[in-house]
N, C-alpha and C positions, 0 to 999 in steps of 0.2 A: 431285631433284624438290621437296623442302621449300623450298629458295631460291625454286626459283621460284613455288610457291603462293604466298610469302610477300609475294613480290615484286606479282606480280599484285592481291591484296588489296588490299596500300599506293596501287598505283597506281587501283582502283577507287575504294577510300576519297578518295583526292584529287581524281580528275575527279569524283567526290560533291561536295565540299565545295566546290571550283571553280566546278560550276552552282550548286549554290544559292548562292553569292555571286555570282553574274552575275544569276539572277534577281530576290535580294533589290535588286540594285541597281536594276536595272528598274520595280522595283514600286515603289520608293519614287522613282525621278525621274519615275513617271507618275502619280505622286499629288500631288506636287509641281509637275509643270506643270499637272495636271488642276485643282488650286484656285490658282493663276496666272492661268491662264486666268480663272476665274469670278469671282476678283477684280478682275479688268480688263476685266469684259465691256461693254462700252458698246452693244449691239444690232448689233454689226457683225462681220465675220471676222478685223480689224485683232488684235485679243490673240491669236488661234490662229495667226496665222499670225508673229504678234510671239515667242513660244513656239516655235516650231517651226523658225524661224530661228537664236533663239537654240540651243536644244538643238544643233540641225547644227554652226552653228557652234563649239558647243565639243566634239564629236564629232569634229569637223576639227580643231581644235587640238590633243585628247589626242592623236590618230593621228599627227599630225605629228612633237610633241614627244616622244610614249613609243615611237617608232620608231627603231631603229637604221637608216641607212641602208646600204640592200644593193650589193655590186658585181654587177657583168654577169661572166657567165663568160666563163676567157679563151678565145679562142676556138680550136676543137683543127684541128691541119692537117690537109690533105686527102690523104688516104693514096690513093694510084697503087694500081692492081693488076693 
């Protein structure tokens, strides 16, 4: 029973540490676009939506490139009965 308390701990402490590094990341690329934007602002939607493109787009990029590609399962015969 001690293994496994032990275990469970580590594992909470990491999905801890885990969000608050997903979060801090968040906060700081939406502070980051948020004054992008307002330095680009010419009275128009052109920077927000210039920002917002960008973001996606390297959204799509991480995903792409930090992804292993998965196979298809193979697929299981059809059992008679």
């Amino acid at each position: 029973m001690g293994i496994n308390m032990l275990c469970s701990i580590l594992m909470i402490i990491t999905a801890g540490s885990a969000s608050a590094l997903v979060g801090l990341i968040q906060f700081t690329l939406a502070s980051l676009s948020s004054s992008a934007v307002g330095l680009l602002h010419n009275g128009s939607a052109y920077p927000m939506a210039l920002i917002m493109l960008t973001v996606v787009s390297g959204g799509l990029l991480i995903n792409r490139l930090g992804s292993k590609p998965r196979k298809a399962p193979a697929p299981r015969p059809f059992a008679s009965g």
